[in-house]
C-alpha positions in Angstrom: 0.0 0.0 0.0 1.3 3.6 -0.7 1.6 5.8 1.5 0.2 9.6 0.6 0.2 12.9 2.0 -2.0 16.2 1.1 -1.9 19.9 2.2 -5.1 22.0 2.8 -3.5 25.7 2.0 -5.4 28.7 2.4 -4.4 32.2 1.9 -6.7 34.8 1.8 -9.9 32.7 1.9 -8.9 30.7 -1.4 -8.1 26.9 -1.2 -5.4 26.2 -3.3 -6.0 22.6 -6.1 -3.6 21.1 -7.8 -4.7 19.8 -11.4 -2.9 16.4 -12.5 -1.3 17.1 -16.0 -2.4 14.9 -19.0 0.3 12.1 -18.7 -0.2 11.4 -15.0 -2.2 8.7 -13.8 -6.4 10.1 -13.2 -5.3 12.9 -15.8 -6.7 16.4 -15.5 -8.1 15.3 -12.1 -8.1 17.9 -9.6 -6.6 16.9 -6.0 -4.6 19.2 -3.2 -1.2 19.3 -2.8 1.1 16.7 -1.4 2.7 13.7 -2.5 4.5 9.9 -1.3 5.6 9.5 2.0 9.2 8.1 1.4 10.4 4.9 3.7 10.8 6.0 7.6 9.4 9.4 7.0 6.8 11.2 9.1 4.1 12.2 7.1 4.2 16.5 8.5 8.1 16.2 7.2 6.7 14.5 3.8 4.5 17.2 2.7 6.5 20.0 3.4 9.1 18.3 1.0 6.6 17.8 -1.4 5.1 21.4 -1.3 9.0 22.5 -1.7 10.0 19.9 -4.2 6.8 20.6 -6.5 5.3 24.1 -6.1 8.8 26.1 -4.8 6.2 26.6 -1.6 7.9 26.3 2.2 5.0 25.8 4.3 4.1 25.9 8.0 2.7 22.7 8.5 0.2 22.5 10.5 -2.3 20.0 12.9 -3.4 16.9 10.8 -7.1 17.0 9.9 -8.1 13.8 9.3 -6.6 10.5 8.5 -8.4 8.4 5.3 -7.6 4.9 3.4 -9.0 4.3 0.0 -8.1 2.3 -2.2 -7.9 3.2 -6.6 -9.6 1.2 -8.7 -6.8 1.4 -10.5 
């Protein structure tokens, strides 16, 4: 099972989505922000990489919201 992370980011009472580009997997699907949770990493420390390593964004990470499994069809 994969392990994912995702970021609600609000500035200035817009929610910031993320739409998938065409040769992704689910293309042109829109999803927040976030990414895998590498081997041994904490899930807070995985999506502040991801925001940095995909959007140039350094975030203040704040309290987890909620905590979901689902499984893709896929």
């Amino acid at each position: 099972m994969k392990r994912v992370v995702a970021g609600l980011i609000v500035k200035n009472g817009k929610l910031l989505v993320c739409q998938r580009t065409r040769h992704q997997t689910m293309p042109l699907k829109w999803e927040f922000p976030g990414g895998k949770i590498e081997e041994g990493e904490q899930p807070r420390n995985a999506l502040r990489r991801e925001l940095e390593e995909e959007l140039g964004i350094l975030a203040t990470i704040g309290d987890e919201v909620r905590r979901i499994q689902h499984e893709y069809p896929n």
